[in-house]
C-alpha positions, 0 to 999 in steps of 0.5 A: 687618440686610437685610430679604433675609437668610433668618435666623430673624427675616428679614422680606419684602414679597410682593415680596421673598418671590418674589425668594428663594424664585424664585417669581412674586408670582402664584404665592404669592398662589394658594397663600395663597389655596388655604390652602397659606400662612399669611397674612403679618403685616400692619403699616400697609398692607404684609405681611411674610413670615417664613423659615417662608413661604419653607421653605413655598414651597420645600417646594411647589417641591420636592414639585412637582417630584417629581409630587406635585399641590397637594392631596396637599401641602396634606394634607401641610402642614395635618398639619405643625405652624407653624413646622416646615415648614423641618424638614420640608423638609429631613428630605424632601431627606434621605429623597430624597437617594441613599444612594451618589452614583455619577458615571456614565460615558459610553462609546462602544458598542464600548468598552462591548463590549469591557468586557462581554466581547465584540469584537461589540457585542450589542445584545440584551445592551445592552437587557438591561443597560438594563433593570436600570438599568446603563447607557441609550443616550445618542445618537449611538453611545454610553451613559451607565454609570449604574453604573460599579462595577456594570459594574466588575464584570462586567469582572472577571467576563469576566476570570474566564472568566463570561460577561456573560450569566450576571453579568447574571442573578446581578445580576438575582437581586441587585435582587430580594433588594435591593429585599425587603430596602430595604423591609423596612428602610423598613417598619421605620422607619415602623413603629418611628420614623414612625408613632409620631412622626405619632400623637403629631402630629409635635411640633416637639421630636421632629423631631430625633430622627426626622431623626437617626434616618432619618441613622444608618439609612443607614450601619446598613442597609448593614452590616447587609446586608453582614454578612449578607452575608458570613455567608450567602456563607461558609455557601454556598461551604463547602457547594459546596466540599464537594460540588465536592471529592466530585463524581467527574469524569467522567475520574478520581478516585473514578469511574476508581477503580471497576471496570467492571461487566463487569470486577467480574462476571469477577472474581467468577466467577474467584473462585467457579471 
């Protein structure tokens, strides 16, 4: 078996350690120091490093790379039991993955007027979409869409006669009511699932089950919300369509039925004379 494969009993030199896990001798040995990895086995004079220094190593690089300083990942690894590190790592690639891999587009600006509804390119508009996470300027007289369906969508919108404008404020209303309920979602898990597992010390055995857990909550959430959805948007048109078909317009219906006053007084007196 090669000394470089990275299986469960693989062994590396300091050397070789760098050489997998893209990390500078240097590095590693700061990090020993720092108390961020175990010491390897020494045998002779040379140290031999297993597969849970290189999860460690790469679960340094990770965090690092999303703004978290060596101090918080020394907290984090002193509470993770030996021999998980390679579990945590991937249960933290899990919690960052998205949970919808959308493609975006790049689109020159006068096309992506004409797809909002308009000839003339609004740049007030164009900020506004900015802002919500739509699209961003790219350079050069174009924009990265960095979500095609939501702009899929205001397309119909504009087909139906809506203004972008408006769709731009319902999409608003959506991200505030989204992100209410994302984090009601995620106090749930870390209340029901997490803090359970952290008080009990994070035990090897239940790693399985938490990641397991965290995976279905994915496709559960969504259709939980999307037949909340549904349920709450039928209640909310049938309410409308009532007050729609009673409301009297202003040219006919229960209103041109009615009498003017003037001609209801004039009846009345020819009735009385």
């Amino acid at each position: 078996m090669s000394p470089m494969a990275d299986t469960p009993d693989a062994e590396y030199t300091i050397d070789q350690l760098a050489q997998v896990t893209g990390m500078t001798v240097r590095n590693i040995r700061a990090h020993q120091s720092r108390g961020l990895l175990p010491p390897p086995v020494v045998r002779g004079r040379t140290g031999y490093y297993g597969p849970e220094h290189a999860a460690r190593l790469r679960l340094i690089v990770e965090m690092q790379a999303d703004g978290f300083n060596l101090n918080a990942i020394q907290r984090l690894l002193a509470s993770t039991a030996p021999g998980t590190a390679a579990k945590a790592l991937d249960f933290g690639r899990s919690l960052r993955e998205p949970w919808e891999e959308e493609p975006t587009e790049f689109v020159e600006t006068a096309e992506l007027a004409a797809r909002l509804g308009g000839g003339t390119p609004d740049p007030k508009l164009f900020e506004r979409a900015a802002k919500l996470g739509l699209i961003q300027p790219a350079g050069e007289g174009r924009f990265e869409v960095l979500s095609p369906a939501l702009i899929r969508a205001g397309e119909l919108l504009a087909s139906l006669g809506i203004s972008i404008e408006a769709g731009l404020q319902v999409q608003d209303q959506l991200d505030r009511h989204a992100d209410g309920i994302a984090r009601a979602f995620v106090r749930m898990f870390v209340a029901e699932v997490w803090g359970p597992f952290e008080a009990a010390g994070k035990p090897e055995a239940d790693w399985p089950r938490v990641q397991e857990a965290l995976d279905r909550l994915r496709p559960l959430a969504l259709e939980a919300v999307s037949a909340t959805f549904r349920r709450s948007m039928s209640r909310a048109v049938e309410a409308e369509a009532a007050r729609m078909i009673v409301r009297p317009g202003k040219e006919g219906g229960s209103r041109r039925a009615r009498p003017h006053s003037r001609t209801r007084v004039r009846a009345r007196r020819e009735k009385a004379g």
